[in-house]
C-alpha positions, 0 to 999 in steps of 0.5 A: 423496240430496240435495246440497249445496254448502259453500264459502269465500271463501278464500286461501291465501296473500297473492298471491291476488287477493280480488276473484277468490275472492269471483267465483270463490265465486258461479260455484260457486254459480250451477253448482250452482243450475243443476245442482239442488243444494239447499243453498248453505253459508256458514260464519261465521269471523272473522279468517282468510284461508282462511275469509272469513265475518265474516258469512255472510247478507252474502254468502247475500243476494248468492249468492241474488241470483245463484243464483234457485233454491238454498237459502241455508244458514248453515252455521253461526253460533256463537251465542256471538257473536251476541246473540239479537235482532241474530241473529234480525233478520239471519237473517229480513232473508236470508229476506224478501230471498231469497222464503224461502229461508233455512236456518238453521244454528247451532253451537257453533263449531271454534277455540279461537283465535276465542273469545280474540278473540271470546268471551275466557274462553270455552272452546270445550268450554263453547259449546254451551250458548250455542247451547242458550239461543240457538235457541229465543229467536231462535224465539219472536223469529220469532214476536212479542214476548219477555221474556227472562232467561237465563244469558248474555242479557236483554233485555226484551220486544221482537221480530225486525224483520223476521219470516222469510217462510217460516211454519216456517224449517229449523233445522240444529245442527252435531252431532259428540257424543252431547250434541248429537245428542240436543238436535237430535232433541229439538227435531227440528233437522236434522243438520250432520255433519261426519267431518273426515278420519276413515274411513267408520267415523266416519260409522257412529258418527254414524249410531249416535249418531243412533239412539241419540238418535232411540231415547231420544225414542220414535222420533220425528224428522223431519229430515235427517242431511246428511255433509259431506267435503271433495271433488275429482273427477278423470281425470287424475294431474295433477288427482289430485296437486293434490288431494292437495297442496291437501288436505295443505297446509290440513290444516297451517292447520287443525290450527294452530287445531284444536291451538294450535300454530302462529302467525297472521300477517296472517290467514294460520295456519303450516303445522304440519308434518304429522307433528306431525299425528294423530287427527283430522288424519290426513294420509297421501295414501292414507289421505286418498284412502280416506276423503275423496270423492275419486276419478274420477267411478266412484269418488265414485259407490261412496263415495256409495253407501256414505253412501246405504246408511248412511242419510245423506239430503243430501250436503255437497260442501265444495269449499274445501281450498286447490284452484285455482279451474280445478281445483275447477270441473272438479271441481264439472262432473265431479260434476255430468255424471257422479255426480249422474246415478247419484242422480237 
């Protein structure tokens, strides 16, 4: 099994200093280059403390300038915002800048609240078939010139200046339903997958839409199913109560833009109380202990286990969930000291 690490420049609250996140983000980074990790994610969001991303290769160029040997992953870009020749250009300028380390993620984006900002009179259900008309023109913009006439973009013939170091750039989409599952492995992307805080049976589903895809085009598929959970490794009651504060407290924010029924001040999403929170936001600390990656080092090890025996191929360690610095740094060494070892 392979690892990687996803995580945020983010504030939780208007006290924390910005310059401290974004140096606390590349010392996360650079600790999992040294530790071997193979991937380093960054999201694309706007307008949002607790993710600051208005532009994830800004900030992959300067982790990989630090980081000389983890892969930078865009993890992803919501293809209705972009338009196909600016977001070819950007992605392969990450690749030149970086020797060729690019991995190239795209999807069809989380909150509704974004596209009225972004996208206005675009619903979030409909997205993905910007990112269906998008991924194969920022392709053929790789590869030298290309008229396009689409249904959401034309342009005539033009190119990606400059072109992607790497002759063949990873594509990953960002997959939860059948729809997308199947246009991954038909076009043989990798998988971004994402169980949010469900139980291990939601990874069994994904898993069994994968499948069921790989089945539908004659077994054919090549790339990697990478899982992500949110993750904190711990030996102390201390540690394993911030956890689960951190944890519960961003589960209000996130379910403000998942749900539309909080306010936005300043950047900031209101906490919605947790017990308007269900179906995917499951919020009781037990539960969440169960089906997150949390645990003492043993603990995380077995969970790990289960994902490997499933037939998960990467890891996605996400470490933003409202955690302090120091504490999610203890979290990352422990991980990297004693349940990476178990996989090596």
């Amino acid at each position: 099994m392979k690892f990687q690490l996803a995580i945020n420049m983010e504030r939780m609250n208007p006290e924390t200093d910005m310059v401290a996140v974004r140096d606390h983000t590349l010392e996360m980074v650079k600790m999992a280059d040294a530790a071997g990790f193979e991937i380093a994610w960054a999201a694309e969001h706007h307008a949002l403390e607790m993710t600051i991303a208005p532009n994830p290769f800004q900030l992959l160029t300067w982790w990989g300038e630090h980081a000389p040997n983890i892969r930078l992953g865009v993890g992803v870009v919501n293809a209705a915002y972009w338009h196909p020749i600016n977001l070819a250009g950007e992605a392969a300028m990450l690749d030149l800048i970086s020797g060729g380390r690019l991995e190239f993620g795209i999807g069809s984006g989380a909150y509704q609240r974004e596209f009225d900002r972004m996208k206005p009179g675009l619903a979030q259900p409909d997205s993905w078939r910007y990112m269906q008309e998008m991924l194969p023109v920022v392709k053929e913009l790789w590869k030298g010139d290309v008229e396009h006439n689409g249904e959401f973009w034309e342009f005539p013939t033009s190119t990606s200046c400059p072109k992607p170091v790497q002759e063949n750039v990873p594509v990953w989409v960002a997959a939860r339903s059948p729809i997308t599952f199947d246009y991954a492995v038909k076009h043989n992307c990798n998988i971004l997958s994402w169980p949010l805080t469900m139980p291990f049976s939601e990874a069994e589903k994904y898993k069994g839409q994968l499948d069921e895809a790989i089945a539908k085009h004659d077994g054919k598929f090549d790339g990697t199913f990478a899982m992500m959970r949110h993750t904190s490794v711990y030996e102390t009651e201390a540690d394993r109560e911030a956890a689960m504060v951190a944890i519960r407290s961003v589960l209000g924010q996130f379910g403000n833009l998942m749900m539309k029924i909080g306010d936005v001040h300043n950047g900031f999403p209101e906490r919605v109380p947790l017990e308007q929170l269900d179906g995917n936001f499951r919020v009781e600390p037990k539960m969440l202990e169960e089906n997150l990656m949390f645990g003492s080092p043993e603990q995380v090890s077995e969970k790990l286990h289960k994902y490997e025996e499933l037939g998960v191929d990467a890891f996605l360690y996400y470490a933003s969930m409202g955690l302090g610095m120091e504490q999610q740094k203890r979290s990352l060494q422990l991980f990297i000291d004693k349940v990476m070892p178990e996989f090596a």
